[in-house]
C-alpha positions in Angstrom: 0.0 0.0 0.0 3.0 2.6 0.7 4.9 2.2 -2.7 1.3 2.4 -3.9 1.1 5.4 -2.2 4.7 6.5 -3.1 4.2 6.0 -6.9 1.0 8.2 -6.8 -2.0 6.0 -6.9 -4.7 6.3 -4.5 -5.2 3.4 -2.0 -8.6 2.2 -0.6 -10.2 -0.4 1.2 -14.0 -2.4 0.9 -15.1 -4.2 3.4 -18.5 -6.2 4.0 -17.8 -7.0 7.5 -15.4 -5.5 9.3 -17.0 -2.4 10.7 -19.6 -4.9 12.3 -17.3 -7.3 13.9 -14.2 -4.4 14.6 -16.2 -1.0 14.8 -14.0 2.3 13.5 -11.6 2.1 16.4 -10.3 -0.8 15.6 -9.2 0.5 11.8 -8.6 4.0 13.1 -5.4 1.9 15.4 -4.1 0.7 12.2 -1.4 2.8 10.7 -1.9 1.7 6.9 -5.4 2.4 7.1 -4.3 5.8 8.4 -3.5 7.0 5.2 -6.3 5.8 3.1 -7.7 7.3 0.4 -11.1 6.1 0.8 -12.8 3.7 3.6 -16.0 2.0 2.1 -18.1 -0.5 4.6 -20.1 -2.0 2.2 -22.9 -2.7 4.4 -23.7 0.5 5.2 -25.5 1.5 2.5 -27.1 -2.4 2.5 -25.3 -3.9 0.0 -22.4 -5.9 0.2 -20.0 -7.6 -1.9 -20.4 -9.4 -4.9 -23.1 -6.7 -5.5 -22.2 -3.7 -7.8 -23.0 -0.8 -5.8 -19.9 -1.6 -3.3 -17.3 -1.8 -5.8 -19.1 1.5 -7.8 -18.8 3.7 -4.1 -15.2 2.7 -3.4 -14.6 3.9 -7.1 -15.9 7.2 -6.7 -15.0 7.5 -3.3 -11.6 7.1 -4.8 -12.8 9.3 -7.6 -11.0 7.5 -10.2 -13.3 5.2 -13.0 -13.5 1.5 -11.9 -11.2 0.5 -15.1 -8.8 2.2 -13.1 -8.9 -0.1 -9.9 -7.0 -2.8 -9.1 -8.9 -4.7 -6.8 -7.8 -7.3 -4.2 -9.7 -10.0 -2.4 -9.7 -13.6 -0.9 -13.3 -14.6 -1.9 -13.8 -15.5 -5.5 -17.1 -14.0 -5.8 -15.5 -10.6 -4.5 -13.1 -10.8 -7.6 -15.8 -11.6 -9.5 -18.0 -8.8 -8.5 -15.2 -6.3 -8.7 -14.5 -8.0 -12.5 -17.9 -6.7 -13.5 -18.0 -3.1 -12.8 -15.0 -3.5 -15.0 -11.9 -3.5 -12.1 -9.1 -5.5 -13.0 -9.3 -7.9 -9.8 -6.5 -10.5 -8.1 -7.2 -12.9 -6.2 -5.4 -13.2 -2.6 -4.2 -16.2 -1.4 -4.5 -16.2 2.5 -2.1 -19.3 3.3 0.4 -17.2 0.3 0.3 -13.9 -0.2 3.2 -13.5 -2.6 2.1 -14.2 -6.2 -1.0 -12.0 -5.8 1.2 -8.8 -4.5 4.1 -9.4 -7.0 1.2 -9.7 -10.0 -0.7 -6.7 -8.5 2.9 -5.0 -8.0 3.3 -5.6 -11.7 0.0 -4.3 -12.8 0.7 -1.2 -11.4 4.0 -0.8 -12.8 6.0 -1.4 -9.3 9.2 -3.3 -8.6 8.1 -7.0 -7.8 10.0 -7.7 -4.1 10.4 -10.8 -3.2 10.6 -11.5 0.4 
């Protein structure tokens, strides 16, 4: 998120549930999210992810068109929502993180690190 940051593109995060089960505090504690360009709970508005209106919010919350997004996520139905608004979605593996960062790294034109 930082060399994302760095190089200029705007970071955000959607989440269905974590607002319900953490409250704002709990994201408010954690530096990275200190910086955020936009904070979307999903559920706030009654949607939630795989529906459209989620991934569309966090787009213009971010004020940049959803071709422009990349979009992460762990659930395959989340990639697949985010795929139809017309974000270009990875999908996160849990257990390993690795290839999804290095290919998102490369989408946006950053050094791939490996550590």
């Amino acid at each position: 998120m930082a060399d994302a940051r760095s190089a200029g593109y705007k970071v955000g995060v959607l989440t269905n549930d974590g607002v319900a089960i953490n409250g704002f505090d709990f994201f408010a504690g954690i530096p990275e999210f200190q910086s955020l360009d936009a904070f979307v709970d999903a559920r706030a508005k009654g949607f939630a992810k795989p529906h459209p209106e989620p991934y569309l919010r966090a787009a213009d919350e971010l004020e940049v068109p959803p071709a422009r997004v990349v979009f992460l996520d762990d659930t395959q139905a989340c990639v697949d929502g985010a795929e139809r608004v017309g974000m270009t979605a990875v999908r996160v593996d849990p257990i390993n993180k690795r290839e999804a960062f290095a290919r998102t790294r490369s989408l946006l034109g950053l050094s791939v690190k490996f550590n």
